[in-house]
N, C-alpha and C positions, 0 to 999 in steps of 0.2 A: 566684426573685423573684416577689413578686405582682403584678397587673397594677396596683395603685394607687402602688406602690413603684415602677416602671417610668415609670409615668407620671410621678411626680415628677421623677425623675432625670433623662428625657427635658426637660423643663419650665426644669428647673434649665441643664442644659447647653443649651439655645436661650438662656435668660436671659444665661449669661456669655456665650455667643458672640453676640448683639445688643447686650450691654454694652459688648465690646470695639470693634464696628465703630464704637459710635455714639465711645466714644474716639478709633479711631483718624480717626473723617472729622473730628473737633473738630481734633484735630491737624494734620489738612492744611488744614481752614480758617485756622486760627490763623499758620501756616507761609507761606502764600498771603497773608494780607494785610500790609498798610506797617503797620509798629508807629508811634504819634503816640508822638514825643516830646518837644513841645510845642506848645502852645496861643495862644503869643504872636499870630501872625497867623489864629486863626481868624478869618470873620466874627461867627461868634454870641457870643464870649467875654465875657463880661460880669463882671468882677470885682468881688469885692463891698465893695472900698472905692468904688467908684466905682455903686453904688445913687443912683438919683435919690430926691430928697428926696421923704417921703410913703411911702418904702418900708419898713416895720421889717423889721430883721433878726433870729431867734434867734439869738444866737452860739454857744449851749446845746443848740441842737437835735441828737438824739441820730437815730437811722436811722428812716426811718418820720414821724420829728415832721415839724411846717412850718418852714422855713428863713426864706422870705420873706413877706409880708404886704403888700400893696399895696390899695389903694383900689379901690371899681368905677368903673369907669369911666362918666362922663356919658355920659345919653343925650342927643341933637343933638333938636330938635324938631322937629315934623314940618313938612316941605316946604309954601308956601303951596300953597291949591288949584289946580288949573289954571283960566282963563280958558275961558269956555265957546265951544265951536264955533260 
């Protein structure tokens, strides 16, 4: 073998065997956590029949597109001055 063909080969086999631990640790994270199988009582769940008015929805919206649309939000004016010392 030549020393660049070596090196490959060396290269190659660090690569599967990094690939497989990064597998097998995904595996025991995945193993390790509570699988959600529903959503009913989270706090944050916000269903999108239930959008407050003001918000358009895509219904259309494909991966990457925007979903929701909502307004900016008012700015509050500013504080009166303070009263001098």
């Amino acid at each position: 073998m030549t020393a660049p063909h070596a090196d490959a080969e060396q290269r190659a086999a660090l690569a599967d065997r990094c690939h497989r631990l990064v597998r097998f640790l995904h595996e025991v994270a995945v193993g390790r956590s509570k699988r959600v199988r529903t959503v009913d009582e989270h706090p944050l769940t916000v269903w999108l029949a239930d959008v407050p008015a003001g918000v358009a929805l895509s219904e259309h919206a494909g991966a990457g597109e925007v979903l929701l649309t909502a307004p900016a939000a008012a700015t509050l004016p500013p504080p009166p001055p303070l009263p001098p010392i």
